[in-house]
Each structure stands twice: as structure tokens, then as C-alpha cells.
C-alpha positions in Angstrom: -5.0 -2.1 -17.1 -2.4 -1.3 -19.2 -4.0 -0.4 -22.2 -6.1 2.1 -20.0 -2.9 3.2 -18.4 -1.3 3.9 -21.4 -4.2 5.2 -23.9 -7.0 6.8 -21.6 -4.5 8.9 -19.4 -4.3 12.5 -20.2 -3.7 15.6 -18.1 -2.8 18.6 -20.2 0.0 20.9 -18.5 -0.8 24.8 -18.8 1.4 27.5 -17.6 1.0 28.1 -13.5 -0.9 31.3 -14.2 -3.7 29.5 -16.6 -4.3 27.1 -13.9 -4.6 29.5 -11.0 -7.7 30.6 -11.6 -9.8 28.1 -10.7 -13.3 29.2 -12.9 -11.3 28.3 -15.9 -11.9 26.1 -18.8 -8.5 24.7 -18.2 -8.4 24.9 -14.7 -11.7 22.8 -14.6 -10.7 20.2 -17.2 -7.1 19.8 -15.5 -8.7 19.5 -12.3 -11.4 16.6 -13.6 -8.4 14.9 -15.8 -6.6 14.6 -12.7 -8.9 12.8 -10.5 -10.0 10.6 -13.0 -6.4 9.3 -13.4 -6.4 9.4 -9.5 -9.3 6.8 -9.5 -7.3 4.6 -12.0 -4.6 4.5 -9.7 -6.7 3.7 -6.5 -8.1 0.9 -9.2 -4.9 -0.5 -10.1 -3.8 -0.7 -7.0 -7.0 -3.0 -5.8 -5.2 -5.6 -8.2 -2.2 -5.9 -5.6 -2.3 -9.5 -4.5 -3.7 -10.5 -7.1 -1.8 -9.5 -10.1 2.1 -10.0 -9.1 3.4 -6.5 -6.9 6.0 -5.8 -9.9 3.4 -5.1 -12.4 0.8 -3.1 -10.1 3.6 -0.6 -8.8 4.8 -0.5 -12.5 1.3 0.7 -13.7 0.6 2.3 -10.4 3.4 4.1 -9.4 6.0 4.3 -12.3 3.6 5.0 -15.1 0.8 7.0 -13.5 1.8 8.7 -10.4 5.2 9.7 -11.7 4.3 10.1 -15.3 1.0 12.0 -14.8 -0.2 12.8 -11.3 3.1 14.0 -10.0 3.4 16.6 -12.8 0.0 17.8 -12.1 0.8 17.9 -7.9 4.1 19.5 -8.7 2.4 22.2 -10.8 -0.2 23.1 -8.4 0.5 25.7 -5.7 1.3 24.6 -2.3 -1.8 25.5 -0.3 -4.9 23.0 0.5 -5.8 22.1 -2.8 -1.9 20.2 -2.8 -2.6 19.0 -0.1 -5.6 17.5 -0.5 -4.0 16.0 -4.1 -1.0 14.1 -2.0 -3.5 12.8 0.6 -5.6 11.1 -2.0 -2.7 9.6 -3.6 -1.2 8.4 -0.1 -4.2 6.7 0.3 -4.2 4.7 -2.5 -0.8 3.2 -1.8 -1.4 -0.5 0.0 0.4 -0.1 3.4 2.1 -4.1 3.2 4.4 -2.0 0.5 5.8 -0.2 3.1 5.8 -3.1 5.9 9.7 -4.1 5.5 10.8 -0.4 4.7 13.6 0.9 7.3 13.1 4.2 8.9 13.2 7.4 6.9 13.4 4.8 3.5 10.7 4.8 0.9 10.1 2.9 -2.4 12.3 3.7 -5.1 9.5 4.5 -7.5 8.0 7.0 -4.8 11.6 8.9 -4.0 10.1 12.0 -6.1 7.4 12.2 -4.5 8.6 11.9 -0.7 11.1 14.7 -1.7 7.7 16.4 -2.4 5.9 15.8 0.9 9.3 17.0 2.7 8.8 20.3 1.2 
């Protein structure tokens, strides 16, 4: 997981105004690098209970969500296509994680993120 983490992730960054039109080359490739690394993530996560929680959140959330998909999220226009982008990567995150959380705390490794969803 790993290996694939570390060697088969890419998702190019181009300027705001490349990317907003979606019928681009770059927009297209982007937009297909993106939910590829999306399905990585909802496949690392499928390791949680199996592989020790440390490791899966490391790969999971640490190296992929905040390395790569967060960029990508962060660089897309709020609208519905955002949206749907933080959705699918909600959905991928095991609920136990959040089962001993107080209210109004999240995981360290997902503070970026929250501070995105509040916006």
C-alpha cells in the first residue's frame, strides 16, 4: 500500500483558470487522477482492523488526502463539483475513528480539512 501510495499517486496542479474549463485536456486528466487516488484511499482504508489504525490513517489520511486530494479539493471552485469531492472523501473515513472524539473535535490529521468543510 505504500509503495502504491508513494509511486502511483499523481495529480498535476494547473492554474485555477486551466482547470475551469471543464472540456479540457487538463481539466479531464486532473479530474480522472483525482478519483483514481480517491479509490486508493477508500482502499486503504478497507485495511483498518486489520493492519494496525496508525499505519492506515498514515497512508490514508496524512499521505494521500492531505498530500494530494486536499490540494486538488482546495483548488477546485466551491460549487457542486467540491462538494461532491468532500462527500466522497467523508465517506471513505471508518466512523469507529470518530467514536471517542468530543464535540466540535476532529482528528489531527483531518484539522485541514474540517477548516475546509466550515467554509
Amino acid at each position: 500500500m505504500k509503495k502504491s501510495v508513494e509511486e502511483d499517486v499523481f495529480i498535476p496542479l494547473y492554474p485555477k483558470s486551466t482547470v475551469e474549463d471543464k472540456s479540457s485536456l487538463r481539466s479531464k486528466f486532473q479530474e480522472r487522477r483525482f478519483w483514481s487516488a480517491v479509490k486508493l484511499l477508500s482502499n486503504v482504508v478497507l485495511w483498518d482492523g486489520i493492519v494496525q489504525e496508525d499505519k492506515v490513517r498514515d497512508l490514508g489520511l496524512s499521505k494521500l488526502l492531505n498530500r494530494y486530494l486536499l490540494l486538488n479539493i482546495l483548488n477546485t471552485p466551491l460549487g457542486l463539483d467540491n462538494i461532491k469531492k468532500c462527500n466522497k472523501v467523508v465517506a471513505c473515513l471508518p466512523e469507529r475513528w470518530f467514536q471517542d472524539l468530543k464535540g466540535g473535535s476532529t482528528l489531527p490529521e483531518l484539522l485541514n480539512f474540517s477548516q475546509h468543510l466550515l467554509q
